[in-house]
C-alpha positions as CSV (number, residue, x, y, z in Angstrom):
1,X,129.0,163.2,58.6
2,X,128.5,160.2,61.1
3,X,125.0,160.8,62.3
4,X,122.9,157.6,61.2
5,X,121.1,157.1,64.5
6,X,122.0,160.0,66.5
7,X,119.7,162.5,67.8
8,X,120.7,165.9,67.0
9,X,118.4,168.9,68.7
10,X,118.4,172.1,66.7
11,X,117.4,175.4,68.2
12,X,116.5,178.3,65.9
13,X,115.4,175.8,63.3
14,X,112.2,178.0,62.1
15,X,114.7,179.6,59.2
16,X,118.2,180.1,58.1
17,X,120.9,178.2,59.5
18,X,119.0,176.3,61.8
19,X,116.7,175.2,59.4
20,X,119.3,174.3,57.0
21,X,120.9,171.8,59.6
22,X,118.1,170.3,60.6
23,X,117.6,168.9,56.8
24,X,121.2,168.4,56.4
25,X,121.2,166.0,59.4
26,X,118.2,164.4,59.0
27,X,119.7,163.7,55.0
28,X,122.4,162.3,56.9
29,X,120.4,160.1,58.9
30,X,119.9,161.8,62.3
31,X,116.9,161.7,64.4
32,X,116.2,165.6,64.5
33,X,114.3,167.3,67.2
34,X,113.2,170.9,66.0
35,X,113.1,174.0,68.5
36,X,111.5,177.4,68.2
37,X,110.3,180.2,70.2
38,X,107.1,180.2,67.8
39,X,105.0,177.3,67.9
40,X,103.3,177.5,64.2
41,X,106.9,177.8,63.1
42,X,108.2,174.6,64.8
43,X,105.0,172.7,63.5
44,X,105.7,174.2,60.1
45,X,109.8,173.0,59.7
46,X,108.3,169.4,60.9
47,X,105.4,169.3,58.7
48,X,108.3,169.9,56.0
49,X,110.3,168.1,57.0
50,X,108.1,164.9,57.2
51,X,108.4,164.3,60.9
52,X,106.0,163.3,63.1
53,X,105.4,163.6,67.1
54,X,103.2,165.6,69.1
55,X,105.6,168.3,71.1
56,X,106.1,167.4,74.7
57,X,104.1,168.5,76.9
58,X,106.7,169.8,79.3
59,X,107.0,172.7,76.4
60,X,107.5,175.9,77.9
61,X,104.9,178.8,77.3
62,X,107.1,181.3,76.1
63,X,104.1,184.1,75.3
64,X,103.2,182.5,72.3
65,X,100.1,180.7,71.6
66,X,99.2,177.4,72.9
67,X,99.3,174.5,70.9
């Protein structure tokens, strides 16, 4: 894939397929934003993945907890 330098923004990437591609393109050298409706679960895949950035604060509130 031709990603170095991209940005690539990944919905669902708490598990499965969206997690999978969010570590596939960040191997491939893509600046990967991580999205999910749960909060802990987002700060989780990032933690993993060795990224680092506070979430915006423009976030929605979706019912979930605050971060």
């Amino acid at each position: 894939m031709k990603l170095k330098g991209k940005v690539a923004v990944v919905t669902g990437s708490g598990g499965g397929i969206g997690d999978a591609c969010a570590r596939r393109f960040i191997d491939e050298g893509a600046h990967v934003v991580v999205t999910d409706i749960s909060a802990e679960v987002v700060e989780r895949v990032a933690d993993s993945l060795g990224t680092v950035g506070p979430p915006s604060p423009r976030t929605p509130n979706f019912g979930g907890p605050s971060i």
